[in-house]
FIKE-872810 format. One record per atom (N, C-alpha, C): x, y, z. Coordinates in steps of 0.02 Angstrom, whole numbers, padded with zeros to 5 digits, always signed. Layout:
XYZ...
***
This chain:
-01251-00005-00547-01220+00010-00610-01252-00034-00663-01272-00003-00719-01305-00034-00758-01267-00071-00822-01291-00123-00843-01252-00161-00907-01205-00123-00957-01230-00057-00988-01203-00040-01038-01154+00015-01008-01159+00039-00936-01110+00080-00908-01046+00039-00889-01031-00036-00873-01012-00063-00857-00968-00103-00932-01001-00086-00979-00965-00109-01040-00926-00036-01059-00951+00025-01074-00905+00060-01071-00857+00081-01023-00849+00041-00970-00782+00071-00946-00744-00001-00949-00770-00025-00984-00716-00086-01001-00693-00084-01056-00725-00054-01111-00710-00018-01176-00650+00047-01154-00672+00088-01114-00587+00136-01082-00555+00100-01072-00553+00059-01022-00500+00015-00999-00474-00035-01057-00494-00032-01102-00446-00091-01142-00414-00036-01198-00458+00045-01204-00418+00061-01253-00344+00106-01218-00375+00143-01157-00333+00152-01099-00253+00085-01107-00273+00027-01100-00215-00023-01110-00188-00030-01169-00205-00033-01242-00200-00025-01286-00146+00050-01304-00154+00092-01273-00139+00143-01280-00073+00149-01233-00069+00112-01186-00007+00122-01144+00047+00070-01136+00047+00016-01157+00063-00053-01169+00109-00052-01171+00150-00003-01231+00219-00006-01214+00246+00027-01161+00223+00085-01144+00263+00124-01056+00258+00059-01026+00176+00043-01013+00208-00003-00948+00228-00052-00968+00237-00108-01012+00290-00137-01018+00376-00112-00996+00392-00044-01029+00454-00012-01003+00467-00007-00939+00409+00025-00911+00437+00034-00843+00437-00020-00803+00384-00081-00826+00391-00116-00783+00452-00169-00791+00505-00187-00848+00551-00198-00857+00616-00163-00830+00602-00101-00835+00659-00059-00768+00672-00068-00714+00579-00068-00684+00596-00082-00622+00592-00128-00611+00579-00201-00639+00601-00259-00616+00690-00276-00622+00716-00243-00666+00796-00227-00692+00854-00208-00624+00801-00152-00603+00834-00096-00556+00827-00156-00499+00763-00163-00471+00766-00233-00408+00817-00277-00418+00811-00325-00468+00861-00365-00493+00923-00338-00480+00962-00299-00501+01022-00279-00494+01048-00242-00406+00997-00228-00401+01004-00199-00321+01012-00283-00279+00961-00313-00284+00967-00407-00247+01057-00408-00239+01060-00427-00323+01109-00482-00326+01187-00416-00321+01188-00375-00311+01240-00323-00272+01261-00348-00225+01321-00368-00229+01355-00381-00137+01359-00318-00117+01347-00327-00050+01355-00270+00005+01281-00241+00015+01229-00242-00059+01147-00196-00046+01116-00273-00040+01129-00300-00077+01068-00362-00054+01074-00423-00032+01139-00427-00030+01183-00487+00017+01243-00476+00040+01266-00518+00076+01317-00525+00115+01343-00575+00130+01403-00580+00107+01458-00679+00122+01510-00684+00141+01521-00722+00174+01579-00749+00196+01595-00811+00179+01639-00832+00165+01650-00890+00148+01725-00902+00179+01713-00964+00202+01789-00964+00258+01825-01037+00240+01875-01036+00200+01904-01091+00169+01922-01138+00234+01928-01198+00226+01950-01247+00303+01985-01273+00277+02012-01300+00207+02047-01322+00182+02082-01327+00084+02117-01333+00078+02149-01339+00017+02203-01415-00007+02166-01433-00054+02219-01486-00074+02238-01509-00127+02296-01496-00163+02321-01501-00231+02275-01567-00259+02259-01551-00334+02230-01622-00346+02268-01663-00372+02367-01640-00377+02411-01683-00411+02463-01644-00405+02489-01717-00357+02553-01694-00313+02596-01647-00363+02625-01598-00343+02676-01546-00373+02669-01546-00428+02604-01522-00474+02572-01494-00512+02504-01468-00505+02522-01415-00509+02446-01345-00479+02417-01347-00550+02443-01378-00602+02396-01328-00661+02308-01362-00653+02324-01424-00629+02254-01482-00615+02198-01419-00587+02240-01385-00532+02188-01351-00476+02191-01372-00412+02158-01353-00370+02153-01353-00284+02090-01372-00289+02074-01436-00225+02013-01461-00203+01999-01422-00143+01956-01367-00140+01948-01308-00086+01877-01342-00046+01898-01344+00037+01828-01361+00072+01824-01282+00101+01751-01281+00113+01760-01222+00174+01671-01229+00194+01656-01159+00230+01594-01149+00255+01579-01080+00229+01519-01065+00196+01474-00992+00188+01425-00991+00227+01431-00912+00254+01379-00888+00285+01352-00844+00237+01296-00823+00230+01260-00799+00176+01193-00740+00200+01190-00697+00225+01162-00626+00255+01123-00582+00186+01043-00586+00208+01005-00561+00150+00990-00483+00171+00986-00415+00136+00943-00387+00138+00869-00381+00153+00839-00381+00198+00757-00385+00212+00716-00356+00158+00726-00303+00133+00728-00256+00088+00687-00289+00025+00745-00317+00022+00758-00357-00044+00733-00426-00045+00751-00462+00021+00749-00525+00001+00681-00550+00053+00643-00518+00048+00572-00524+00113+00543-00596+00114+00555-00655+00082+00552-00710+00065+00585-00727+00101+00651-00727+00095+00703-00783+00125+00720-00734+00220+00683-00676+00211+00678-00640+00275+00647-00689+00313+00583-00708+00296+00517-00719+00326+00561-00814+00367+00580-00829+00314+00585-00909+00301+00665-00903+00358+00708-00875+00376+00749-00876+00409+00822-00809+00371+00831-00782+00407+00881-00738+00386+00931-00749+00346+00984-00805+00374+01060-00807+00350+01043-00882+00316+01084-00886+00279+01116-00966+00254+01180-00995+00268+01184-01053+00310+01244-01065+00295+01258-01158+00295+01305-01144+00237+01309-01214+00218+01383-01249+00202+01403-01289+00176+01460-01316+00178+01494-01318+00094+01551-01301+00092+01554-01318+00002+01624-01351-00015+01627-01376-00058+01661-01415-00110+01677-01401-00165+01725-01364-00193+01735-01380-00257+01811-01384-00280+01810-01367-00352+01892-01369-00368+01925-01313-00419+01936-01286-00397+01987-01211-00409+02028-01207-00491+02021-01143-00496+02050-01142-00548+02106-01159-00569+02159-01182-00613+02230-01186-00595+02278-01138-00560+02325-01138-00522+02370-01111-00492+02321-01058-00434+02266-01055-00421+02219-01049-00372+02231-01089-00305+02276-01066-00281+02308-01103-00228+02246-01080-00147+02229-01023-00172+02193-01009-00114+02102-01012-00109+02075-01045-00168+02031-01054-00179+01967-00993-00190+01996-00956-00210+01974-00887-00232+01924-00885-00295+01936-00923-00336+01893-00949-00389+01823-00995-00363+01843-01038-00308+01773-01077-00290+01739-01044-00242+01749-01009-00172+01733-00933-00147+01675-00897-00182+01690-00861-00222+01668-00838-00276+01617-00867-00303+01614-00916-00337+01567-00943-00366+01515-00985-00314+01538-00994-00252+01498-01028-00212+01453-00967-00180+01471-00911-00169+01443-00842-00130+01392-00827-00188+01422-00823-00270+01342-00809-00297+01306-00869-00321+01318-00907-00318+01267-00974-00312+01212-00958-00280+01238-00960-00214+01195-00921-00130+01145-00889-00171+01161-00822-00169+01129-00764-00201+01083-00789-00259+01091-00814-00282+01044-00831-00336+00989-00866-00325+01017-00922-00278+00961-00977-00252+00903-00928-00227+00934-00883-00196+00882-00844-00147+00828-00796-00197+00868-00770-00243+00851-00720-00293+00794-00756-00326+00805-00821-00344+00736-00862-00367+00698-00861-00328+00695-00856-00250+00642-00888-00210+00591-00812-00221+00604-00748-00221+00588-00686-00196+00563-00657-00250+00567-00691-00336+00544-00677-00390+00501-00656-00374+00434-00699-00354+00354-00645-00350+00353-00586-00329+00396-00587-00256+00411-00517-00244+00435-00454-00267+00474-00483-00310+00499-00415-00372+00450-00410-00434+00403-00460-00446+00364-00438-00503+00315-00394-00457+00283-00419-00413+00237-00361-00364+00258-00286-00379+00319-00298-00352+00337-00221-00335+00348-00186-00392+00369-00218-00442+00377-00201-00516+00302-00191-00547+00252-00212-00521+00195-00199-00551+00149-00149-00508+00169-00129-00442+00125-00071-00422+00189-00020-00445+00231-00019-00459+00279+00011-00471+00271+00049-00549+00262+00004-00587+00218+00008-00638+00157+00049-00675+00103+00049-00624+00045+00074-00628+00064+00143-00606+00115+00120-00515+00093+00203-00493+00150+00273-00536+00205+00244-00587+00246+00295-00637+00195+00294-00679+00154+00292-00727+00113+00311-00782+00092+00345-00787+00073+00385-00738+00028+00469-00732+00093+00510-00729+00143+00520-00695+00217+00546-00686+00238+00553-00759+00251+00477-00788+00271+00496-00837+00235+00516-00891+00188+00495-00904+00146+00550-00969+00127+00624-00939+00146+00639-00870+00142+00716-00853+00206+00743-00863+00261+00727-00881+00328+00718-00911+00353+00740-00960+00315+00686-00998+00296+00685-01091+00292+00755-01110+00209+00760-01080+00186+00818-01086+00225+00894-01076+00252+00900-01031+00273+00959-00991+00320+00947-01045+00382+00914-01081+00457+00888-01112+00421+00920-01182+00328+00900-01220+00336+00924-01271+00290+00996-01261+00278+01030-01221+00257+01093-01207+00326+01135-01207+00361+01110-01176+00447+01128-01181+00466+01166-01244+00468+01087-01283+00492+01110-01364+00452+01165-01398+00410+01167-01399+00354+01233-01425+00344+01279-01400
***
């Protein structure tokens, strides 16, 4: 391939990009959106348990203080989704601590916030993995959708 064949298809390719910049920006914000929201879904991209072991007023016969809640989470990834924390070991499980909302006698408030903690920690580790997939994801809707476009304004006329 010779010098100046090799400059014009780098001249397509930048006006080619120039020209599409915003789709794939779009799509590739969707489908990094759509991943994202599929992850952090209980039941599609995780799974918790969290098993209280204990509860203890933080002031005797007054709940409004809150409950000092111990317990244990188990924490179950989607492979799918979470192919990172797949690779590195399946489940999580760890120990937690915290202190409950007022009159949260059953520690339902720290539960909660300890299960998507979990989820999140993990959701950071697997980032690269969702921009990947968001970026062949990316490339391979752009012919689809400007065959789309097209067909949507052949439609109107």
């Amino acid at each position: 391939m010779s010098g100046s064949t090799k400059v014009s298809k780098l001249r397509e390719l930048r006006f080619w990009l120039e020209e599409n910049v915003k789709k794939l920006l779009v799509i590739g914000f969707l489908s990094l959106a759509a991943l994202s929201l599929a992850a952090l879904t209980r039941g599609i991209g995780y799974e918790a348990t969290a098993n209280v072991t204990s509860v203890q007023i933080l002031y005797e016969g007054h709940p409004c203080l809150g409950y000092l809640v111990t317990g244990n989470l188990t924490c179950s990834f989607n492979p799918i989704l979470y192919p990172i924390t797949h690779v590195f070991g399946y489940e999580t499980n760890s120990m937690f601590t915290g202190k409950s909302e007022p009159y949260d006698s059953k520690g339902t408030s720290v539960t909660n916030t300890v299960e998507i903690s979990a989820a999140f920690q993990e959701f950071f580790k697997n980032v690269p993995y969702y921009l990947a997939v968001s970026l062949v994801a990316t490339f391979g809707l752009i012919k689809p959708v400007e065959r789309f476009k097209t067909a949507l304004s052949r439609a109107r006329t």
